[in-house]
C-alpha positions in Angstrom: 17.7 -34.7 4.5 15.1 -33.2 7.1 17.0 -30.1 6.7 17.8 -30.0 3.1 14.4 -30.2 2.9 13.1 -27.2 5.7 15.5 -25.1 3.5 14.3 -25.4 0.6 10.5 -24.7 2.1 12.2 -21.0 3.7 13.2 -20.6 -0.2 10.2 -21.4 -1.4 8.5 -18.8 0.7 10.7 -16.3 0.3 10.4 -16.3 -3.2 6.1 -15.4 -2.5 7.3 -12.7 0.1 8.1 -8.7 -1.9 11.5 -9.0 0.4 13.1 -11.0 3.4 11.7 -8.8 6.3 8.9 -11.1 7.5 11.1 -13.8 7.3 13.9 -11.8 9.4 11.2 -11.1 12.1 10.4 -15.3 12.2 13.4 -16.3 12.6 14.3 -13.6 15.6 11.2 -15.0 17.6 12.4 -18.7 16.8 15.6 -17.8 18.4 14.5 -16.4 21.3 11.5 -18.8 21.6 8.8 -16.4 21.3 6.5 -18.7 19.7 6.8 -20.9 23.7 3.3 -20.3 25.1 3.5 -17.9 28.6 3.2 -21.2 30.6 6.2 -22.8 29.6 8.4 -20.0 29.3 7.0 -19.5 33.5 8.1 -22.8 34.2 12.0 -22.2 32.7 13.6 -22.6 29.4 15.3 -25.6 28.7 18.8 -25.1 27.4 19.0 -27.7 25.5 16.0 -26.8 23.5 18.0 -23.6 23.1 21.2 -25.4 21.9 19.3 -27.6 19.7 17.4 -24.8 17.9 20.8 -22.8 17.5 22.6 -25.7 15.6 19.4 -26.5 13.1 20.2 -22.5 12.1 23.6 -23.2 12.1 22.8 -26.6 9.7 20.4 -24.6 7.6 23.0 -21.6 6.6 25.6 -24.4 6.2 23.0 -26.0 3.8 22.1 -22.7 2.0 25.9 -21.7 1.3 25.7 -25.5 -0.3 23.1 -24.7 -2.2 24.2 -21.3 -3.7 27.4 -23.5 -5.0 25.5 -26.4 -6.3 23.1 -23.3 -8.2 26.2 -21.8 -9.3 27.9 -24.3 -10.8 25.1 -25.4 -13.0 23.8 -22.5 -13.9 24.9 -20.3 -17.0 24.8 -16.2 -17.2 21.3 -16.3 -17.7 20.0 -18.0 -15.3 22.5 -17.0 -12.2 19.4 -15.1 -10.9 18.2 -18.5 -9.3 21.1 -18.0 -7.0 19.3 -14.6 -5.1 16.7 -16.4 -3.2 19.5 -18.4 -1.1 21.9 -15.7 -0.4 18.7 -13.3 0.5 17.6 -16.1 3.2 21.5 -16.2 4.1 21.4 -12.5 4.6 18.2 -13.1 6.7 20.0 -15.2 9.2 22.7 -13.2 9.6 20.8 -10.5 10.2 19.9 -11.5 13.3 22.9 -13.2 14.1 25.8 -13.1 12.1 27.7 -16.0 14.3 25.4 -18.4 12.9 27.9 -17.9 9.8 30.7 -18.2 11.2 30.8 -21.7 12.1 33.5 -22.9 14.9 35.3 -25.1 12.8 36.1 -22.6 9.5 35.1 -19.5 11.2 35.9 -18.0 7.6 34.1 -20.8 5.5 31.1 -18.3 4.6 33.5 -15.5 3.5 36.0 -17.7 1.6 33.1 -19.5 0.1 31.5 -15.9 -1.1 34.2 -13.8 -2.1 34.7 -15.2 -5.8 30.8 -13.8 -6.2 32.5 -10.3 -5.9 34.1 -10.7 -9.5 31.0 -11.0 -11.1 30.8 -8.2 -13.9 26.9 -8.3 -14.8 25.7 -4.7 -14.7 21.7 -5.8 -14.2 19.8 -4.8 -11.1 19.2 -8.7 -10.2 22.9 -9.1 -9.8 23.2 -6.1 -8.0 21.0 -7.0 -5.2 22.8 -10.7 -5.5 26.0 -8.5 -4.7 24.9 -6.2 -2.6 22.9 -9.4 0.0 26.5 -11.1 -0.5 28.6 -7.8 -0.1 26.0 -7.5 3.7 27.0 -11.3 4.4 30.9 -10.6 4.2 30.7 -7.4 6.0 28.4 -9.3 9.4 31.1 -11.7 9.1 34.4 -10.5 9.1 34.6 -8.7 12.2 33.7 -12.0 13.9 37.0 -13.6 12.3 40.2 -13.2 14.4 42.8 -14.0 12.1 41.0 -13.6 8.5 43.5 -15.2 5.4 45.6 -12.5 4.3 44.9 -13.8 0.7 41.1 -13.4 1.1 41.8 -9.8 2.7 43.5 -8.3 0.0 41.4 -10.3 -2.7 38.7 -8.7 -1.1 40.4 -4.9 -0.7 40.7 -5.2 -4.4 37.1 -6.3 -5.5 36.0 -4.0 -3.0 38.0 -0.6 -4.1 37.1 -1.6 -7.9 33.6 -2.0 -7.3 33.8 1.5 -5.4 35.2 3.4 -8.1 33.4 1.6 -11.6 30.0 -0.3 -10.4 26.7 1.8 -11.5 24.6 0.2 -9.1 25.0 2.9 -5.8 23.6 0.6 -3.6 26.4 -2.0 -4.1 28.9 1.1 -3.8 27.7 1.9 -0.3 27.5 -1.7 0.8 31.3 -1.7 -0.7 32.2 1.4 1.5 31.5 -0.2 4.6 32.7 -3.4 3.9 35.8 -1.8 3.0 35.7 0.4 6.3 35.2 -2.9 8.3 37.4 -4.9 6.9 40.4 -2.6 7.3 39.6 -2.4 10.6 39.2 -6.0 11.2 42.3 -7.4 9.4 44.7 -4.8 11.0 45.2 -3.3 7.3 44.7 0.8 8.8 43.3 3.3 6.7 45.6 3.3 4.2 43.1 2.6 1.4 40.3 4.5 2.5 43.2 7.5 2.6 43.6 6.9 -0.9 40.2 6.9 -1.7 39.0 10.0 -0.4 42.0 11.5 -1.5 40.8 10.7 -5.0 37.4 11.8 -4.7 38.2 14.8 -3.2 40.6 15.7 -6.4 37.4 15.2 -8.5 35.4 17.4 -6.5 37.8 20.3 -6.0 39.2 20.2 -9.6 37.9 21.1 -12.8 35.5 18.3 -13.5 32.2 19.6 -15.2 30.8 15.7 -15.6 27.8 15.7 -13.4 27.5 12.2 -13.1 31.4 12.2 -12.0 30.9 15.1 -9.6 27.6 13.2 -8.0 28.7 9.5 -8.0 32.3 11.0 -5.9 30.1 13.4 -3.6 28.1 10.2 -2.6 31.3 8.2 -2.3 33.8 10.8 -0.1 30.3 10.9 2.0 30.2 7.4 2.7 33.9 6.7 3.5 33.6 9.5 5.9 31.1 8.0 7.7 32.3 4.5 7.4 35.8 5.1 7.7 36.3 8.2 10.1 37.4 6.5 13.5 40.0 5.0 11.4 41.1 8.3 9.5 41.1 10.0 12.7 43.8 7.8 14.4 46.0 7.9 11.0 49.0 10.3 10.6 47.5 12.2 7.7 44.9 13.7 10.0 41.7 14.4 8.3 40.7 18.3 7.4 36.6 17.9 8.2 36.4 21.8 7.7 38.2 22.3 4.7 36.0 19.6 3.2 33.2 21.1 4.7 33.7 24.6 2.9 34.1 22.6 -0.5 30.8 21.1 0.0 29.2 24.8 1.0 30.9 26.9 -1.6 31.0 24.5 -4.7 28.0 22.7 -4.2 25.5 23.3 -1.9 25.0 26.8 -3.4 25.0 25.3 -7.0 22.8 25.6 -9.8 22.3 22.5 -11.0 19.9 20.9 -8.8 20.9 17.0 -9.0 24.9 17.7 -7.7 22.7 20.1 -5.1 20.6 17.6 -3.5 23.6 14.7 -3.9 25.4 17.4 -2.3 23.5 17.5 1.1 23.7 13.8 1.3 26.8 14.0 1.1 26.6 16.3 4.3 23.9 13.8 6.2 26.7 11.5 6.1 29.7 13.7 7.3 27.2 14.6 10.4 26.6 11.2 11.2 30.7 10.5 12.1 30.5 14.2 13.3 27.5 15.4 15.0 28.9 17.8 16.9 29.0 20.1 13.7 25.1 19.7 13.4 25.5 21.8 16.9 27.2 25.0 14.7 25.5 28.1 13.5 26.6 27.5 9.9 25.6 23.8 9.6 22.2 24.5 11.2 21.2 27.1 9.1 22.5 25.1 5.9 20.1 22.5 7.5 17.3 25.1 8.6 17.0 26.3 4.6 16.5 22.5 3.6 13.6 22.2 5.4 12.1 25.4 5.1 8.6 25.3 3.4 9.2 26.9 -0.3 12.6 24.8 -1.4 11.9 22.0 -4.1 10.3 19.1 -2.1 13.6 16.8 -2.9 16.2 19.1 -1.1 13.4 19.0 1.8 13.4 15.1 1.6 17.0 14.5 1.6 17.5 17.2 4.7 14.8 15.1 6.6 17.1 11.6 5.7 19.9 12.9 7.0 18.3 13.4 9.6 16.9 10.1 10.0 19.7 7.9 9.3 21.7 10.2 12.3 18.9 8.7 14.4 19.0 5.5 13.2 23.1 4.9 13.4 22.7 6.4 17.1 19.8 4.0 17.8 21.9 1.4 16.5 25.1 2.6 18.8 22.6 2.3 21.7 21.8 -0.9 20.8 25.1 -2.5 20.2 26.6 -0.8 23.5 23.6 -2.1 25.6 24.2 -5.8 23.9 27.7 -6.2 23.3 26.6 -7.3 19.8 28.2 -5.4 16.3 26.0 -2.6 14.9 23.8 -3.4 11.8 22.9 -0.3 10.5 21.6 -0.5 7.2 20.5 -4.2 7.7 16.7 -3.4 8.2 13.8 -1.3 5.7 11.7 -0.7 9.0 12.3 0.5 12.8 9.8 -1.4 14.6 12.6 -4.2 14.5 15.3 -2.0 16.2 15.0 -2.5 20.4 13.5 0.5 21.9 16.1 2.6 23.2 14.2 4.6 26.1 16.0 7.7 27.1 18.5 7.7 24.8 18.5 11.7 24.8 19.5 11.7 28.2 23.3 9.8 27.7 24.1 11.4 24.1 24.0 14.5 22.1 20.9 13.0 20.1 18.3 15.3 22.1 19.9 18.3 22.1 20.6 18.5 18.2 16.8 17.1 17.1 15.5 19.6 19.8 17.5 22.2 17.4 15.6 21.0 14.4 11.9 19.6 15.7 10.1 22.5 15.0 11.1 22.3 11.4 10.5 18.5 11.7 6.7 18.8 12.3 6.4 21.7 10.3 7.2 19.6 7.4 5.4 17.0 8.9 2.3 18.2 7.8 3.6 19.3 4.3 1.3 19.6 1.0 4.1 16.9 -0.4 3.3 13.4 0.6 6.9 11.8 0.4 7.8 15.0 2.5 5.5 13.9 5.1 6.7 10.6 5.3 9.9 11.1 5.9 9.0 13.3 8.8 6.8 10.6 10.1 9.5 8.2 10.0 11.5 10.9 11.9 9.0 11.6 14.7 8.5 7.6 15.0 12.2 7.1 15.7 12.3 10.2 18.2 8.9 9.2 20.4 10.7 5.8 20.7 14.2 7.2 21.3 12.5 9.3 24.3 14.2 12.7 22.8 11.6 15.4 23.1 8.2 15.5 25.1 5.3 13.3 23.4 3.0 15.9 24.1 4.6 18.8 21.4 3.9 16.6 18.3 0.0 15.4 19.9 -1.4 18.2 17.1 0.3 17.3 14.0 -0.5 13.0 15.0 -4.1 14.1 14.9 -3.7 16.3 11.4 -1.9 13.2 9.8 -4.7 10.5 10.8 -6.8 12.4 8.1 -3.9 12.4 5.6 -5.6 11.0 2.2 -2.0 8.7 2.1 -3.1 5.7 4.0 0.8 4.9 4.8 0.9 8.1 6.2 -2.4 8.3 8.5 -1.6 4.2 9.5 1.6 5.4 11.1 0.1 8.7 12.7 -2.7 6.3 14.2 0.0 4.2 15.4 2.0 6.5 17.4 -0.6 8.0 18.4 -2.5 4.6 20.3 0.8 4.0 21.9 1.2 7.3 23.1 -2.6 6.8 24.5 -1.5 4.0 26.5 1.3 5.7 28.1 0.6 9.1 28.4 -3.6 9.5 28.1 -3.5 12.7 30.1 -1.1 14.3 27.5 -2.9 12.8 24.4 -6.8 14.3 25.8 -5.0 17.2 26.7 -3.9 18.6 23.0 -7.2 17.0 21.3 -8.6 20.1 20.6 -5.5 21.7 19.7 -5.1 18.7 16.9 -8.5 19.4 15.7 -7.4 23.0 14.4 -4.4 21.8 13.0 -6.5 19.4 11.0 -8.2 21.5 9.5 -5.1 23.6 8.2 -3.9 20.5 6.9 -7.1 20.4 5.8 -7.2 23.7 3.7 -3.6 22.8 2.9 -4.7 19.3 0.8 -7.5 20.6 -0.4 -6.1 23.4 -1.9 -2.8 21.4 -2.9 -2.9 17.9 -3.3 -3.0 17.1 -6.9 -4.2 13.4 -6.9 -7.3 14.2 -4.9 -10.3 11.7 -6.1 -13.3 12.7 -7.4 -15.7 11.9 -4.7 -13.4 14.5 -2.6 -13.2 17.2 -4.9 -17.1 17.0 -4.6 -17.0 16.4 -0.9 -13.8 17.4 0.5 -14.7 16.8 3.8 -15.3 12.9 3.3 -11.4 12.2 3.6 -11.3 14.1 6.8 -13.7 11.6 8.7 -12.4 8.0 8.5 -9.5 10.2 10.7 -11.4 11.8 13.4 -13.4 8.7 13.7 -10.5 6.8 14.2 -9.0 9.1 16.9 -12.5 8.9 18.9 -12.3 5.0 18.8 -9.3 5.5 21.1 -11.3 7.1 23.6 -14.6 6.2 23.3 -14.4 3.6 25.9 -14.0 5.7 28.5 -16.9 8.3 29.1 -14.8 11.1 31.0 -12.4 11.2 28.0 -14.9 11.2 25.0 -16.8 13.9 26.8 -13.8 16.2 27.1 -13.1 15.4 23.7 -16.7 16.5 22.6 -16.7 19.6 25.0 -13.3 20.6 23.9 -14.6 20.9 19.9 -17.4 23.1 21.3 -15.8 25.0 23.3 -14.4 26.3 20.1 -17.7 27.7 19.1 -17.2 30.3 22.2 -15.0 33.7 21.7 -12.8 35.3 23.4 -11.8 38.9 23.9 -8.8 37.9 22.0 -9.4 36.6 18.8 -12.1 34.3 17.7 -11.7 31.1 15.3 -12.7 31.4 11.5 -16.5 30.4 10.4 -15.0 27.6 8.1 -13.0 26.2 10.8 -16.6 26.1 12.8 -18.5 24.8 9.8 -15.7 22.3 9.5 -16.1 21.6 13.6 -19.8 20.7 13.0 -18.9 18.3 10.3 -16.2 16.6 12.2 -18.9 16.5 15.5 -22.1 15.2 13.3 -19.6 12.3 11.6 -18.3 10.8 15.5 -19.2 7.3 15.3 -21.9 7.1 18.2 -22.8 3.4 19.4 -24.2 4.2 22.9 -27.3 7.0 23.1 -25.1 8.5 26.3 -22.8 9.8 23.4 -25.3 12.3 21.2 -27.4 13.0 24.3 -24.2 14.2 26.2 -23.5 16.5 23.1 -26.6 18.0 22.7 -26.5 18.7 26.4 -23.2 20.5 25.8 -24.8 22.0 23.3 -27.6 23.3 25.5 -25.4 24.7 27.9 -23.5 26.8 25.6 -27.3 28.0 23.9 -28.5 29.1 28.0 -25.3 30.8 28.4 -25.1 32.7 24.9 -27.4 33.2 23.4 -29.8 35.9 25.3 -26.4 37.8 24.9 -26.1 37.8 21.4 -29.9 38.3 20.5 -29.8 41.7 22.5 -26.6 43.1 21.0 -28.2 41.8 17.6 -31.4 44.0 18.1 -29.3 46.8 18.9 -27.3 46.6 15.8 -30.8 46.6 14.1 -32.2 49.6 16.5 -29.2 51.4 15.4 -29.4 50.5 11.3 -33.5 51.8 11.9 -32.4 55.0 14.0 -30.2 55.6 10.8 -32.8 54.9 8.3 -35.2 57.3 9.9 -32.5 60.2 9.7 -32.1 59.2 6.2 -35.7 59.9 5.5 -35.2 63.3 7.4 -32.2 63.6 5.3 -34.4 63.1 1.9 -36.6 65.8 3.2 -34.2 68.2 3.8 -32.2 68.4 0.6 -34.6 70.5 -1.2 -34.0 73.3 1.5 -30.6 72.7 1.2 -30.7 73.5 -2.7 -32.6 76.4 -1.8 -29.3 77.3 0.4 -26.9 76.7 -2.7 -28.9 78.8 -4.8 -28.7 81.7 -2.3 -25.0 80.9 -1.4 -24.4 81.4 -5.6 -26.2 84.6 -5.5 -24.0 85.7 -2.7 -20.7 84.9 -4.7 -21.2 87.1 -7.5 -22.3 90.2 -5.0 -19.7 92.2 -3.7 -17.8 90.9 -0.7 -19.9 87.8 -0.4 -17.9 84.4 0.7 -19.4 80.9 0.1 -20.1 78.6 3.4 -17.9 75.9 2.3 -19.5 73.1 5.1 -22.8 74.2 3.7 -22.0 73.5 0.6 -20.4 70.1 0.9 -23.3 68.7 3.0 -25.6 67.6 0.1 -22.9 65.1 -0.9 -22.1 63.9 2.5 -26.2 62.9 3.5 -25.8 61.0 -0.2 -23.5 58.9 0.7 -25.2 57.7 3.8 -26.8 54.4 2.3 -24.5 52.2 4.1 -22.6 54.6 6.4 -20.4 52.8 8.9 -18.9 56.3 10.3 -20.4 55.6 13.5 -20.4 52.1 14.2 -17.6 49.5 15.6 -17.1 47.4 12.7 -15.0 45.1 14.6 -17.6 44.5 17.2 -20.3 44.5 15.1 -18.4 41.2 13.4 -18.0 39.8 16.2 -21.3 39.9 17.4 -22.3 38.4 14.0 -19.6 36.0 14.0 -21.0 34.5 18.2 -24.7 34.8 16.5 -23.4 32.0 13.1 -21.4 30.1 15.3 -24.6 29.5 17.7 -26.7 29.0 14.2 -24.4 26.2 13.3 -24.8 24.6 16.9 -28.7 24.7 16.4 -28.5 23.6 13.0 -26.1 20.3 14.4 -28.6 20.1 17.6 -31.4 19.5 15.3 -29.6 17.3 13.3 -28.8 14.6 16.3 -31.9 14.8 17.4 -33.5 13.8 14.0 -30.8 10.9 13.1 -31.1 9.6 16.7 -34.2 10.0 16.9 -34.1 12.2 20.2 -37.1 13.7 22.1 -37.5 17.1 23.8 -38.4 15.2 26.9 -35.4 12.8 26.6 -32.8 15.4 25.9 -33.8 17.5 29.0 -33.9 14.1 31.3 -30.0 13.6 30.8 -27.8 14.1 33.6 -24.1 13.6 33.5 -24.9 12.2 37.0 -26.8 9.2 36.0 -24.7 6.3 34.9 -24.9 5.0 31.5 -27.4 2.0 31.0 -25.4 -0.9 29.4 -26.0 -2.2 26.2 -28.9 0.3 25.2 -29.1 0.0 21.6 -28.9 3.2 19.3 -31.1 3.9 16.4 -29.3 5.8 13.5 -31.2 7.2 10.5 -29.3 7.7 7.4 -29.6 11.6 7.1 -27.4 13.9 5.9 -26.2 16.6 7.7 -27.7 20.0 5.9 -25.6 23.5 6.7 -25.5 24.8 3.3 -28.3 27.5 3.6 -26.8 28.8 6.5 -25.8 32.6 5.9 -22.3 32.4 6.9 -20.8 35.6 5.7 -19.7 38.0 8.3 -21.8 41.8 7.7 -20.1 44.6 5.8 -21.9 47.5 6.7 -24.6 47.9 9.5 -27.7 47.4 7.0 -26.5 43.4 6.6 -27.1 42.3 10.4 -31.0 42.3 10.4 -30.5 39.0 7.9 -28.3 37.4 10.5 -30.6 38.4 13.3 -33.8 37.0 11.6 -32.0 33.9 11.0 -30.8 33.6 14.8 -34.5 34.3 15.8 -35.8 31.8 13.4 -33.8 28.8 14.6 -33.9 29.9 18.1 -37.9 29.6 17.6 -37.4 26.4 15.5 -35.1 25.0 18.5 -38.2 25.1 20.7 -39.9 22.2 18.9 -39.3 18.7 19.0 -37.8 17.1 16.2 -41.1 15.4 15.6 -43.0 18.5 15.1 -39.9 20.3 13.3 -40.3 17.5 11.0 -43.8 17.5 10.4 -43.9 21.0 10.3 -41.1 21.2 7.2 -43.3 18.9 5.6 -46.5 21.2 5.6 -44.4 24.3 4.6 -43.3 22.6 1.3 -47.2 21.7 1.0 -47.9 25.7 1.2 -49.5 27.3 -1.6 -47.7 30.6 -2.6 -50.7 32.0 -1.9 -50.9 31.5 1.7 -46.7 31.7 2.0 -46.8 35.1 3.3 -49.0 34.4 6.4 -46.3 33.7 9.3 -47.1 30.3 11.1 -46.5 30.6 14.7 -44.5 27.8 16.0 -46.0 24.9 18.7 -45.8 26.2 22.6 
């Protein structure tokens, strides 16, 4: 009775769960005692407890199997849906150990029991999923059996290969599939079914069909059996012809028009590589995969190329898994992979690192794609390769940090995920690409923006809001140590110095100042150390820039004052064209023809960049915003945290930081939108970004007290008196 009753609880709540995968994960820590506090697992195990615990599961799947016949039996078509629940907590415990099924006793009680179910000729999804959970059972079991009833094996061949060819439910066809592939296997039967069925399928696809849903539902079958079946087809006499099936699926399908059979098509292919992975190794194969993940085919070709992908990874995880425990592989058993055993190294014993190598840089690449469901699936592939060990951690560091500001929260939960295990581990590698991830942020930045199509409101109006829960989030890893979330503050000013060699873009700085001003502070070590940054790149810059600023102007004024000249001069110069016309009509007189072009020439001269370097005239302009926008942040910190001259210029990176200092934080929003940020056109447009470098340069003299008060009297100005220059306090 106790157990009656604890199984019908587990039913009970499964039926409040959205599917059987918590449950799965309880019942795996019950088994291995898990839920033993660390003190009594220290002082040894008891086996009994162990051998106890084993035979209540054992009792409670013996219960269930009662239960789903008692259901059964009293229940009528409509209500057979009552019978789900029991065989979904059945499928749970032998999920995580299929012997618990296969009791010592009948060791084929469970599939004998089951089997009938298989006959069931409902077409709803509800009976499909009863199936396909029964189908799962049947499959875990058999291979346990050593002698199975012949009767039940060739009941179950036939329910099986029917179900295979007629059932409209796909899911129960691939659960058939490998059933079928284990059970032939299991019973000694060979692959003399499976023969016959890709046979069949094969004749559909390389004759005449024109049915689409024909063509489609035997693409996705000859896939599976492939897959399934292919150790068995490979021992058989009739030895299998991969290629030639290959070039079917490449010339007939793969290139087709119609985009359904296309996509069906290449799962087809995921499958075949999965018994054959040696072929993802080949030019043609990796260019057929290349062009599915490329960036402008339909978004559901790029999805199914990254699945393939991912279930490769996940049936090799699985191998790993099974050879490491001696226990059978599992693998579609699971929705997640956090329940799979990490398989450390795996790229060093098999082929698996080599062939996603091949493909990573299209993995990330699509990683960061404007499709959400196409960024998922990449996630869920570079999850499964930083566990497998397969490439360096470091390489994907970038696109983590792009994905925490993903406006999918599935998406930016996972990327903060891998990316605070990978700060555990490897901290050196994860500070070490910060600043690189910050600039592929803001592509992916540009990219959403520009893309996504269910942006809210509130973003549309402030795109930048969605980017800052992310960036906060990534400093939260680090903030607790000071060395690290100073490099990571010095490493996103640093950007705001040029090289020789290129220099970044002023949106990308603008967005750098938006990303630095939201960093959640809680110590005042952590604004006073960036404004000190800040300080040092001012010392160093900007004397620099100011001069080659005022020679810029010097240069525009030099050209102004030959305009004048110019001015001047062009009435003698019409005085030399009418003398040059009276010349033409005398007798051997020839025009001047430089003479008489030069009129035109000095005309044109209002914004004459003949003479100048336009390139490092931009640049100049470009080092003189980007120190603007440093000034403008500088003054921004110091008036939120309320930060004195005196207190800024006392912080040393020598002293320690004083424990629990509080932090005072005023609600005020950072202001960049009058900043000039266009880069000049012609000489005549630097003077406006030199008086605004001089003006904040002044401005950055005062303390943000006297700033303050100071803004305040200017709005107070009369127009009157507006045009007398106030000079700033010493």
């Amino acid at each position: 009775m106790e157990i009656a009753t604890k199984t019908e609880q587990i039913v009970d709540m499964l039926r409040k769960m959205p599917n059987h995968q918590p449950l799965i994960t309880i019942i795996k820590r019950s088994l291995t005692l898990e839920f033993l506090p660390q003190s009594s697992k220290a002082a040894g195990i008891n086996s009994s407890m162990m051998t106890s615990l084993r035979k209540r599961c054992e009792l409670i799947c013996r219960r269930l199997l009662e239960r789903i016949l008692q259901v059964e039996e009293g229940a009528d078509n409509e209500t057979k849906i009552h019978t789900l629940p029991y065989v979904l907590v059945l499928q749970a415990f032998c999920i995580v150990d299929p012997t618990l099924c296969t009791p010592v006793t009948d060791p084929s009680q469970f599939v004998v029991t089951l089997q009938p179910y298989l006959k069931n000729k409902v077409d709803s999804k509800s009976t499909a999923q009863l199936l396909e959970s029964i189908i799962f059972v049947i499959d875990a079991v058999i291979p346990l059996i050593r002698k199975p009833p012949q009767t039940v094996v060739e009941e179950l061949e036939q329910d099986l290969k029917q179900m295979i060819v007629r059932h409209s439910f796909l899911t129960v066809v691939h659960a058939c599939i490998k059933c079928l592939s284990a059970l032939s296997n299991a019973a000694g039967r060979g692959p003399r079914l499976l023969e016959y069925l890709v046979n069949l399928f094969y004749k559909h696809l390389s004759g005449p069909n024109s049915d689409g849903q024909v063509l489609g539902r035997s693409l996705f079958c000859l896939g599976l059996l492939l897959r399934y079946g292919y150790k068995l087809l490979a021992a058989s006499e009739n030895q299998l012809d991969f290629p030639k099936i290959l070039e079917l699926l490449k010339r007939r399908y793969l290139r087709r028009d119609d985009f359904s059979l296309k996509v069906r098509a290449m799962q087809a292919l995921g499958y075949i590589l999965i018994a054959k992975p040696d072929f993802m190794l080949q030019k043609d194969i990796l260019n057929l995969i290349e062009a599915s993940l490329s960036s402008d085919v339909d978004y559901r070709l790029k999805i199914q190329g990254l699945q393939n992908l991912y279930e490769y990874l996940r049936d090799a995880e699985s191998q790993l898994t099974a050879d490491s425990t001696g226990k059978p592989t599992v693998p579609y058993a699971t929705n997640g992979g956090s329940e799979v055993p990490v398989a450390a190294g795996a790229g060093d014993t098999n082929i698996c690192g080599g062939i996603i190598q091949l493909y990573w840089n299209s993995i990330l690449e699509r990683s960061l794609d404007m499709n959400d469901q196409v960024r998922h699936a990449a996630l869920k592939i570079v999850e499964i390769v930083l566990r497998q060990g397969l490439v360096h951690p470091i390489t994907c560091v970038p696109h983590l940090i792009a994905l925490e500001t993903d406006p999918v929260e599935g998406n930016s939960k996972l990327a903060h995920h891998l990316l605070m295990n990978m700060n555990e581990k490897y901290p050196s590698f994860f500070e070490s690409r910060l600043g690189d991830g910050l600039q592929m942020s803001f592509r992916f930045f540009e990219t959403i923006v520009s893309n996504h199509n269910v942006v809210a409101t509130n973003m549309k109006s402030n795109p930048i809001a969605f980017v800052k829960p992310g960036i906060s989030r990534i400093y939260r890893l680090i903030r607790a140590n000071r060395n690290s979330r100073n490099k990571f503050v010095h490493s996103i000013v640093r950007k705001f110095i040029s090289d020789s060699r290129s220099y970044p873009t002023i949106g990308f700085l603008v967005y750098c100042v938006e990303v630095l001003a939201s960093l959640p502070f809680t110590s005042p070590d952590e604004p006073l150390y960036l404004v000190y940054d800040i300080n040092r790149v001012i010392q160093i810059r900007a004397g620099a820039i100011e001069a080659n600023l005022k020679n810029w102007t010097s240069m525009d004024q030099q050209q102004d004052v030959v305009g004048q000249q110019d001015i001047v001069g062009q009435q003698d110069v019409v005085g030399q064209q009418y003398m040059v016309d009276n010349v033409m009509h005398e007798p051997g007189g020839y025009p001047d023809q430089n003479l008489a072009d030069s009129p035109q020439k000095m005309l044109n001269n209002s914004c004459s960049t003949s003479d100048v370097d336009m390139a490092k005239l931009q640049e100049d302009c470009h080092d003189a915003i980007a120190m603007q926008l440093l000034l403008k942040l500088k003054r921004h910190l110091k008036m939120v945290y309320s930060l004195t001259d005196a207190r800024c210029q006392a912080f040393s990176l020598k002293d320690p930081p004083k424990p629990g200092e509080a932090i005072s934080k005023q609600n005020i929003p950072l202001n960049i939108n009058n900043t000039n940020i266009s880069l000049p056109s012609c000489l005549q447009d630097v003077a406006l970004v030199y008086q605004d470098f001089k003006t904040l340069l002044r401005e950055d003299s005062m303390d943000y007290v006297l700033y303050t008060s100071a803004t305040v009297q200017k709005k107070r100005l009369t127009p009157r008196s507006s045009s007398k220059v106030r000079r700033p306090v010493a």
